[in-house]
N, C-alpha and C positions, 0 to 999 in steps of 0.2 A: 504819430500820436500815441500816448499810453492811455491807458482805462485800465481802472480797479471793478476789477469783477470776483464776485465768491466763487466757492470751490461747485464746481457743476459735474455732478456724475454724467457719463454717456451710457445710455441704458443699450442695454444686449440688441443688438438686430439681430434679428431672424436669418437662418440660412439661404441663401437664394442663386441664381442661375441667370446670367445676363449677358448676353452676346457670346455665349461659347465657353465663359469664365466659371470656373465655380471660386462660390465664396463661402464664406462661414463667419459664425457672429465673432463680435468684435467687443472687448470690456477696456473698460476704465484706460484711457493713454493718458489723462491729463497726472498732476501730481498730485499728493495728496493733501495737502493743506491750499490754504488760501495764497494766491500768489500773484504781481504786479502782471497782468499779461498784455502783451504785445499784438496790433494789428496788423504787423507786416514783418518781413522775414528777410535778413539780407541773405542774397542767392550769389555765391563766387563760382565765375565760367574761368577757368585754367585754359585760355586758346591753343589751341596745337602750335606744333613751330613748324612753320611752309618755306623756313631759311634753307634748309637742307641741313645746315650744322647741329650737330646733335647739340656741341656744347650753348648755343644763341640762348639767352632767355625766351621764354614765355609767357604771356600776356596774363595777369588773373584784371579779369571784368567783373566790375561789379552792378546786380541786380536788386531789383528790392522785392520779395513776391508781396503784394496786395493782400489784408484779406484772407490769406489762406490757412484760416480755423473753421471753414464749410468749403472754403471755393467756388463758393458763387459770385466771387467780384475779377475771379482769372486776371488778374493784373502784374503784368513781369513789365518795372519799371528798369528802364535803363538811367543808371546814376548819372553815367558818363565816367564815370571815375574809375581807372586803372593802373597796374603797377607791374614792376617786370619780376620775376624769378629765376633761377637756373632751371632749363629744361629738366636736368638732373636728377632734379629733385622730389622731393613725394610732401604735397601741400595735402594739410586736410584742416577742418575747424568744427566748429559743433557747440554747444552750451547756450548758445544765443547771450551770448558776453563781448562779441565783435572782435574774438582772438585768433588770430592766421598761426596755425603752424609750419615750418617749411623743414623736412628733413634731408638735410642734403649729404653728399659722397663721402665727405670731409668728415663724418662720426660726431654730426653736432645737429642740435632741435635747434629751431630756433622760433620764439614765439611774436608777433605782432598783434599791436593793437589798431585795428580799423576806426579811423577819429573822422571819415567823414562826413558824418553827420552834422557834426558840428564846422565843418568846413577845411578838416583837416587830413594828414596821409593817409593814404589805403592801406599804407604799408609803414605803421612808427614803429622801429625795433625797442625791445623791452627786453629781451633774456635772453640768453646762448647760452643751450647744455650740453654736457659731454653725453651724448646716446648716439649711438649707431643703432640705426634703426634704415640704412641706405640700401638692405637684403629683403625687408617687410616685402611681402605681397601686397598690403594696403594695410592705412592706417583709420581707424576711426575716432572718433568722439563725443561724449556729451558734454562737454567742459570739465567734469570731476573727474571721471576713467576715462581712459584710452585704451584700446586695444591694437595692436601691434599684430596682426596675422600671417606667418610665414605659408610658403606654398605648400607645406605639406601640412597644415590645418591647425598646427599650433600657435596658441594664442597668449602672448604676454601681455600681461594686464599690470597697467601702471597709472599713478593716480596723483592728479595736479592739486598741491595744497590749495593755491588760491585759482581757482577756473575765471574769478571776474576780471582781475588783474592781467595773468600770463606772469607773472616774475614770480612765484611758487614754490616749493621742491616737487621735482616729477621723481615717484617714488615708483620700483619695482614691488607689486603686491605679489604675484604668482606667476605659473604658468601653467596650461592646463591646454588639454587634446579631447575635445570628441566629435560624435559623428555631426553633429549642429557643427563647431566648429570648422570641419573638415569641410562639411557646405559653402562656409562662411571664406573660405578660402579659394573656392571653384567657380563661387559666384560670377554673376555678370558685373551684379553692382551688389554695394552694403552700405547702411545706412543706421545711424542710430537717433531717438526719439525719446529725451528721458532715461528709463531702464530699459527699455526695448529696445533690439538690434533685429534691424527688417532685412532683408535681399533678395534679390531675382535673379532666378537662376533657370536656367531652359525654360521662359517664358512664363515660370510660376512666381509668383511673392507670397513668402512667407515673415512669420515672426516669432523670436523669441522672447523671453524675458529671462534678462542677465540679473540675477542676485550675487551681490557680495558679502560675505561675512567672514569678518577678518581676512584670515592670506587665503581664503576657498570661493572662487569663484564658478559660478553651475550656470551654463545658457539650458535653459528649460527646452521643455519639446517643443516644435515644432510647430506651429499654426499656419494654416495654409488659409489665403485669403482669395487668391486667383489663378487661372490655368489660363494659358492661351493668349497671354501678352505679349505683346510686340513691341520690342523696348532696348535701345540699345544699350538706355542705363536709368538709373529710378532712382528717387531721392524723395524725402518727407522733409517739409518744411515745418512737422510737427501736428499735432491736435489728428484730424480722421482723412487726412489729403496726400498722396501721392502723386507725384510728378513724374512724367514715361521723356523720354525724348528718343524719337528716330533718327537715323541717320541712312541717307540715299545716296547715290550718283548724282540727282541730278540738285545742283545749287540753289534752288527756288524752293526746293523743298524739302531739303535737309535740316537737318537740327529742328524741328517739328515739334515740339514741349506740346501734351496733352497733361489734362489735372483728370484725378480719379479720386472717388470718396472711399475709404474704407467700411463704412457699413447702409449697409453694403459695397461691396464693391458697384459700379457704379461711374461710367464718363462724364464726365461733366464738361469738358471742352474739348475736343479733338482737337485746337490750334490755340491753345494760349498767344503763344509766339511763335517764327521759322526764322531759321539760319543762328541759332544760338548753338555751337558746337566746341567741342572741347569737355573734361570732365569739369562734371558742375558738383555741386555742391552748398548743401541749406545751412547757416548758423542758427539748426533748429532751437526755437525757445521752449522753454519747461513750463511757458499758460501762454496761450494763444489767445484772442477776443475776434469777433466781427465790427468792423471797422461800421460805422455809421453812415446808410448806403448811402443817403445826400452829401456825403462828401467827396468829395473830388483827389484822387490818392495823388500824395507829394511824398518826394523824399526830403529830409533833411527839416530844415523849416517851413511852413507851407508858404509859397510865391505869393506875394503881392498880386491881388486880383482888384483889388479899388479905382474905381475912374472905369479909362474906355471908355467906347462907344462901340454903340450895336451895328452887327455885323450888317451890310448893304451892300446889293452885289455891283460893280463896275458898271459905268454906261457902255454901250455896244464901242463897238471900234468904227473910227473914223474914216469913210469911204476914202481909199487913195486919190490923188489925183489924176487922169491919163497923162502919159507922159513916154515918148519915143526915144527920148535916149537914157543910153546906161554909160555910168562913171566908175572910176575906180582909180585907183593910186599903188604905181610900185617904187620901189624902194631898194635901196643895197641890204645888204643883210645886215648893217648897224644901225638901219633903222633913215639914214640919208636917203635924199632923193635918188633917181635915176632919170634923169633927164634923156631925151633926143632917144630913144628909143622905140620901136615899130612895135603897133600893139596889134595882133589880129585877134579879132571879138568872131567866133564862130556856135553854128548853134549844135553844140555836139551831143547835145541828149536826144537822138536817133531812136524809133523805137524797134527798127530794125538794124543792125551791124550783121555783115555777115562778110568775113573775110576784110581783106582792107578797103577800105570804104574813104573816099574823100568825103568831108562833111563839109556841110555849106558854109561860104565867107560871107558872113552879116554884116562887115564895116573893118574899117582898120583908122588909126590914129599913131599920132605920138606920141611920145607924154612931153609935159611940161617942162617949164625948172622946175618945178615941186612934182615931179613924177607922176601930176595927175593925168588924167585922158578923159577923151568921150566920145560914142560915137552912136549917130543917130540912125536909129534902127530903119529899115526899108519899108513901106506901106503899100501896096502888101506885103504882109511875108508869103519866101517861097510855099508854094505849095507843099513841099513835103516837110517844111519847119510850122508850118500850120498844122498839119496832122499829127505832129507830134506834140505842139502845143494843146491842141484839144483832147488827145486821149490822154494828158496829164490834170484834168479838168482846168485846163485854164491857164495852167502855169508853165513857162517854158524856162527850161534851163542852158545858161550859155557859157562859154570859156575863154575867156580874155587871154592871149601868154604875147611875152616881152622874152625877146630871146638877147643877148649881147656875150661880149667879149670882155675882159677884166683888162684895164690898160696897162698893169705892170706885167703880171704873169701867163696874160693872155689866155686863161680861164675863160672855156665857155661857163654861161649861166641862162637860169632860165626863169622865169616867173609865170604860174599859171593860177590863175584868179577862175573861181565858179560863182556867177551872178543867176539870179531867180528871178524874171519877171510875173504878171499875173496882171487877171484882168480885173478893172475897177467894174465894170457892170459888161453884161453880153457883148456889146457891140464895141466895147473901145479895145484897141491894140494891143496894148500892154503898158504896163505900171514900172516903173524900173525901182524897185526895192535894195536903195541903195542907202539905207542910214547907219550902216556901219562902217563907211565909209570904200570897205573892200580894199585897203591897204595891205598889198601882196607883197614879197620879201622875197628878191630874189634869190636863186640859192645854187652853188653848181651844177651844172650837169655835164656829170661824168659818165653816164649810160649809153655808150654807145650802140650805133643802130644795129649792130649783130649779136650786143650782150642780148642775156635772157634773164626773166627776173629767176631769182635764187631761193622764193617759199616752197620749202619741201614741211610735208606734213609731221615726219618723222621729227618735228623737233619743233613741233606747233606748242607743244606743251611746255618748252622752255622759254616763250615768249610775255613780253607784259602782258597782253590783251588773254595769252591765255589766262596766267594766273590771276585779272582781274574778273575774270567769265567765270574761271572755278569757287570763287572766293563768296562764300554765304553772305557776307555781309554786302552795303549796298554798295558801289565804285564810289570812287570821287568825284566832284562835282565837276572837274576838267581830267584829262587823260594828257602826256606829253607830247608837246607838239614833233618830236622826232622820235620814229619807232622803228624797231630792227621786228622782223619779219623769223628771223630762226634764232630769236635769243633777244636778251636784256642788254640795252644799251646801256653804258657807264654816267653815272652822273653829269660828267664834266662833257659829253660828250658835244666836239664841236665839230658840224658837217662843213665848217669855212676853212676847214684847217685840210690843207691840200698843199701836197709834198712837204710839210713843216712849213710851209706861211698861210695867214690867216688873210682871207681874201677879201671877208666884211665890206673892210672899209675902202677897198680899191671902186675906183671911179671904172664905170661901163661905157663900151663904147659898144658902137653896134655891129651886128655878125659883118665880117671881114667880105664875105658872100653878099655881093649886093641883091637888094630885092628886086625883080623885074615884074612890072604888072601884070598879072594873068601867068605866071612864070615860075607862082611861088601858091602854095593849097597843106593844109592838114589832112592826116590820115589817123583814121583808128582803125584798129583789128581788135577785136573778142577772142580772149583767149582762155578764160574761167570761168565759172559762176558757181553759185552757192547759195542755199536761201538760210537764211539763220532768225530767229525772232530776238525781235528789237523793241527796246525800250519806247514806248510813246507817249507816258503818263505815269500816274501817279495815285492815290487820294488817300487821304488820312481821317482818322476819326479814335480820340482817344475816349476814357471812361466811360460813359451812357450812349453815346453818339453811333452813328453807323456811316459809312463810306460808300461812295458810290464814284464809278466811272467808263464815260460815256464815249465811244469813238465808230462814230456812225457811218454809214454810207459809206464816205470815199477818206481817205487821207488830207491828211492837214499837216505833214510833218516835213522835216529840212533833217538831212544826216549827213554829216562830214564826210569831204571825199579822200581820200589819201593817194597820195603825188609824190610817184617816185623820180626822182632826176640822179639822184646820186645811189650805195648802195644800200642806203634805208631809206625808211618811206617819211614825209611828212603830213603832219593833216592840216588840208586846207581848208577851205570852205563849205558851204554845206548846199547838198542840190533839196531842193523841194518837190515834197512828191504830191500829188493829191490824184492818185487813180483810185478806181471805184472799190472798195472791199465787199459790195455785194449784199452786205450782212451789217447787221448792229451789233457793233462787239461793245466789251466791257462787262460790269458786276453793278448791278443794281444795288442800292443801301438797304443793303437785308442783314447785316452781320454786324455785332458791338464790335468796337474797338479793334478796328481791321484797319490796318495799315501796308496796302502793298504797291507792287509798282504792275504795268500792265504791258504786254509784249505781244506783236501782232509780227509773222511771217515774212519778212522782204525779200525780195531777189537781189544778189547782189553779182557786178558782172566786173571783170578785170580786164585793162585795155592795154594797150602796145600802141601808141600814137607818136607819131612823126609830122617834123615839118619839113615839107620835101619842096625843095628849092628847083629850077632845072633837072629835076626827075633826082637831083642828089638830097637824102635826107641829111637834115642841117643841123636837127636836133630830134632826138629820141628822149621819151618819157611812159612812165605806164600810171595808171590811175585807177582806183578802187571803189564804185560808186553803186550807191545804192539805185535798184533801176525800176521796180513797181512793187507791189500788194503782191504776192504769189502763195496759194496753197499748194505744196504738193500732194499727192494722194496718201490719204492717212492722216495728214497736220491738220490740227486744234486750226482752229479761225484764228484763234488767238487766246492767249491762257495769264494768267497770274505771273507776276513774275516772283521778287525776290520781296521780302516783308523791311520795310521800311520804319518802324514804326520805332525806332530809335530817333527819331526826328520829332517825335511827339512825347508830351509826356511831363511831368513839374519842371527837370530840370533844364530840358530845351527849351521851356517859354520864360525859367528864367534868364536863358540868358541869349533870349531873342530878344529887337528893338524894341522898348514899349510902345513906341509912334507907330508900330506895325502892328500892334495887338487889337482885337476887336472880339466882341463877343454875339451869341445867340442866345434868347430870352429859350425855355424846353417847349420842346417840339416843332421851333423852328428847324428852317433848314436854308443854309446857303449854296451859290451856284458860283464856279468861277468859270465864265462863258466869253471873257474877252483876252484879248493881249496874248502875250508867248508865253509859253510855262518855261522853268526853267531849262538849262543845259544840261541835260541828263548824260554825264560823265560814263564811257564804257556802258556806253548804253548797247553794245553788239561787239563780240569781236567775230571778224571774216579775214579768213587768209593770215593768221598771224598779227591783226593792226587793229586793232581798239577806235573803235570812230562814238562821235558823240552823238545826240540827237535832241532835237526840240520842237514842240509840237504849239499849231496855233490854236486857241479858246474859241469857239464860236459857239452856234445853237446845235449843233452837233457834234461837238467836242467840249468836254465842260467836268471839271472835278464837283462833285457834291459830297454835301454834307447835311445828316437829319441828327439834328442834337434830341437824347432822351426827353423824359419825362422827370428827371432828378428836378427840385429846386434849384436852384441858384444858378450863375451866368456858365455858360460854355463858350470859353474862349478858344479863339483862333487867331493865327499871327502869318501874314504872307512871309515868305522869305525876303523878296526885294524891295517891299512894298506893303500899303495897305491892302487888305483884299480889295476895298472899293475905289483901287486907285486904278486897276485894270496894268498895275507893274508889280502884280505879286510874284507870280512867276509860277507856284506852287503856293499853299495855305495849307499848316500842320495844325494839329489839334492837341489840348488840353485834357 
């Protein structure tokens, strides 16, 4: 939105002293006549390049900052909208006219115009000039002058006829050297504002003012506004507001955006946003406004908020029914049945392993012609599958595997299925939680029983799950079902593809090894562990609103196992935990416009299991599973994870379902207390392998939400669903 406002002096603040900073007063930033000004500021993040290739392009993201002519509304809108560059290159912008410069190796500017707004490229080319400018140290701009600063402090000043456009002549004014200058080049960061040219440098921000007249350019002395900033780069989006961003090790909490006032200096949000990293950059405007606080910040056109219905939270969830057996279906690897197949169903979530351990036979089956099976559980269970089902509150985890022979090339294969039962009230058996039907895909196994698995740490960092764990932004919604453990598997990569033929579609027969009853038992050995904190929620809350989330008592969550048969891993299904955490974790709805995700400690333990026939193992496999709630000494109960809140916001609700949108009248507040949230993609990686996770809704596990006190509706939108359908999965906010 634009607004006509008159020319507003900012009167002199007093000198003052605030957290360690000294400041000093602060005159006139705005311009001098009366001018159209703008309520919000687009902000471009230039992402790093994590290719390794120097030459890869580079990601420029674009942001909208909210509001930021006080910074009381701290709003860093994600557009969605991005476009690629040469790493190469030295991008800068400025004038608040939506003009990208790109200076690349090649001795050419080249200038764009940003037409998102109106629904068009980030990136429309408009002009190529001959300047080399590919030796600058940095380049800056107010849309009229440019400044070009080489490393040893010299500053060439060049001046764009038309700054609204970009298609212009860029005209050589001068060149000039001084100690300002010489700063300007040593800097951390530099920034310009109008005629002011700001930068931080060993933790202090200062500013000058640059006059031109004719070919003499003079940056004035020196103004010193703060000491003792912690900043790994600074940028003004215009009017009295500065912008710090950190940068950490640890991924949750890097790229950290704080907003600070100039008069005084003065914090105003220690977390605008986390995980925005890369150099960023304001297309500062020459008049600023405050946006109209009952308004809800969009970018582009403001979204369609008409109609809906008010937010109602889900009915509870429907008590299972008791039920003693558990089903499941395998398959070839193209997705065909496997028929006449030997299924042992064992209960291998032990809460003790120690050395090699036969684990208990709970049933065996065949399968069908449609590859399905069943087998009905025993009443009682053993005694010691009963104590491992109680000290998981209830929930027992089991292992289905189908072993066979491929009838042309005589490929051993294996299939191993992980089912979660659980109980419907205290005294019934168990509940067989089978409505995904648990369709397992068999797959070679080539692991012989004296291979050893091959994760060395030394090259943990060249794996997917690492680079999905280092990566500030949130994972994807799913992680790929085949994972190499010490590196990145190839696109195309097929595990059916053994000696050059593809085994998929080969019909199975069963192991050559006949079964004899009581003659044939599973083993696991413990051979690693690791505790890592894991994804287990979520909550969102955009504009006025606050976020809250809640994970109580014990566990409510199911986390991918990963099943090696061949020499990478696959991930399978997911075991369910619910032991006790002792403790109420989570963040109460104390914070505006906090979007993050939330991560609680697991132990995770690595096995060697065999199926040993006549004392001969038949088939060898290993498996990577999550095994209870673990603190070690020192670990957080559980902490914040990585900020989410790119999922919220104009442009994700406009292009969420409308039939999933629902709103809250102010100072409501909604609870999402039933059903599964969703699949939280790289939700942990362990051992080199990326596992997912997903967490059930109850009265002790529950995303909230408290909308402000602004006017008008605060909408929310489930992801899968309505929120009152109890299939949202997650609910993002407006």
């Amino acid at each position: 939105m634009r607004v006509r406002i008159s020319r507003r002096a900012h009167a002199v603040m007093i000198a003052a002293t605030l957290a360690g900073s000294v400041v000093v007063p602060l005159t006139g930033a705005q311009p001098a006549a009366a001018a159209t000004c703008v309520t919000s500021v687009p902000t471009y993040v230039w992402e790093p390049n994590t290719t390794g290739n120097f030459a890869a392009p580079r990601v420029l993201h674009k942001y909208m900052d909210w509001g930021p002519q006080s910074g009381t509304t701290d709003t860093l809108i994600d557009t969605l909208y991005t476009a690629s560059l040469k790493s190469t290159s030295k991008v800068f912008t400025g004038g608040g006219n939506g003009i990208i410069y790109e200076a690349n190796i090649a001795g050419q500017v080249k200038s764009y115009k940003d037409n998102t707004a109106t629904g068009g490229s980030l990136l429309t080319a408009v002009k190529t000039y001959t300047l080399d400018w590919s030796s600058a140290k940095r380049i800056i701009t107010n849309g009229t002058y440019i400044l070009v600063l080489a490393s040893d402090g010299t500053v060439d000043l060049y001046k764009q006829s038309s700054p609204a456009t970009g298609d212009g002549t860029i005209t050589k004014i001068t060149s000039a050297k001084s100690a300002v200058s010489t700063e300007l080049a040593a800097a951390t960061d530099v920034w310009m504002v109008n005629s002011m040219v700001y930068w931080l440098k060993d933790g202090t921000v200062q500013r000058s003012a640059m006059t031109v007249l004719g070919t003499s350019l003079t940056l004035g002395a020196a103004t010193q506004y703060a000491t003792g900033v912690t900043a790994s780069q600074a940028w003004g989006p215009g009017g009295l507001v500065v912008n710090t961003q950190m940068v950490t090790s640890d991924p949750n909490t890097t790229g950290q955006i704080a907003k600070y006032t100039l008069g005084p200096w003065t914090q105003l949000d220690p977390e605008v946003r986390t995980g925005i990293v890369g150099e960023i950059m304001a297309d500062a405007g020459p008049c600023l406004a405050d946006p109209d606080p009952s308004e809800q910040p969009y970018f582009g056109t403001p979204p369609d908020v008409t109609g809906g219905e008010e937010a109602t939270e889900a009915p509870a969830d429907t008590p299972q029914t008791p039920s003693n057996t558990v089903t499941g279906k395998f398959t070839l690897g193209n997705g065909q049945p496997a028929p006449g197949l030997r299924v042992a169903l064992t209960a291998n979530d032990l809460t003790d392993v120690t050395g090699q351990t036969q684990v208990p036979l709970l049933g065996t089956a065949t399968t069908a012609a449609d590859g399905s099976w069943s087998v009905t559980l025993p009443d009682p269970l053993p005694a010691d599958v009963q104590q491992t089902k109680d000290a998981n509150g209830g929930i027992l985890n089991l292992e289905a595997t189908a072993e066979g022979v491929t009838a042309t090339t005589a490929t051993p294969v294996l299939g191993v299925d992980v089912l979660s039962t659980t109980t419907a009230h205290q005294d019934a058996t168990v509940v067989a939680q089978t409505g995904d039907g648990h369709t397992t895909f068999l797959a070679p196994n080539t692991v012989s029983g004296t291979s050893q698995d091959t994760y060395a740490a030394s090259t943990d960092s060249q794996t997917l799950a690492a680079k999905i764990e280092a990566d500030p932004a949130p994972a994807p919604d799913t992680v790929p079902l085949w994972q190499s453990d010490n590196g990145t598997l190839a696109a195309d990569y097929n595990p059916y593809l053994i000696n050059g033929h593809d085994i998929s579609a080969e019909a199975v027969n069963p192991p050559k090894t006949p079964m004899t009853s009581g003659n044939c038992w599973n083993t696991k050995t413990q051979y690693d562990s690791t505790t890592k904190y894991t994804v287990v929620g979520e909550a969102h809350a955009g504009w006025d609103a606050k976020s809250g989330f809640e994970y109580e008592s014990s566990m409510n969550t199911s986390i991918d196992m990963g099943i090696k048969t061949t020499n990478s891993w696959s991930i399978g299904s997911s075991k369910d935990l619910s032991t006790s955490t002792g403790a109420s974790l989570g963040w109460a709805p104390n914070k505006y416009k906090y979007s993050h995700q939330y991560t609680v400690p697991v132990l995770y333990k690595k096995y060697k299991q065999q199926s040993v026939c006549g004392g001969v193992a038949r088939s060898t496999w290993y498996t990577l599973e999550a095994s209870k709630y673990y603190v070690p000494g020192g670990w957080a109960i559980g902490k914040v994870g990585k900020d989410v809140s790119s999922k919220d916001g104009s442009s994700a609700f406009s292009k969420s379902n409308p039939s999933y949108r629902a709103y809250l009248q102010p100072n409501n507040f909604i609870s999402l207390s039933s059903g599964k949230s969703v699949k939280f993609g790289g939700a942990v990686s362990a051992f080199g392998i990326s596992l997912g996770s997903k967490t059930g809704y109850d009265t002790n596990h529950r995303q909230r939400l408290q909308a402000g006190n602004q006017s008008g509706k605060h909408w929310v939108w489930g992801k899968n669903g309505k929120v009152s359908s109890g299939k949202a999965g997650v609910f993002y906010s407006k």
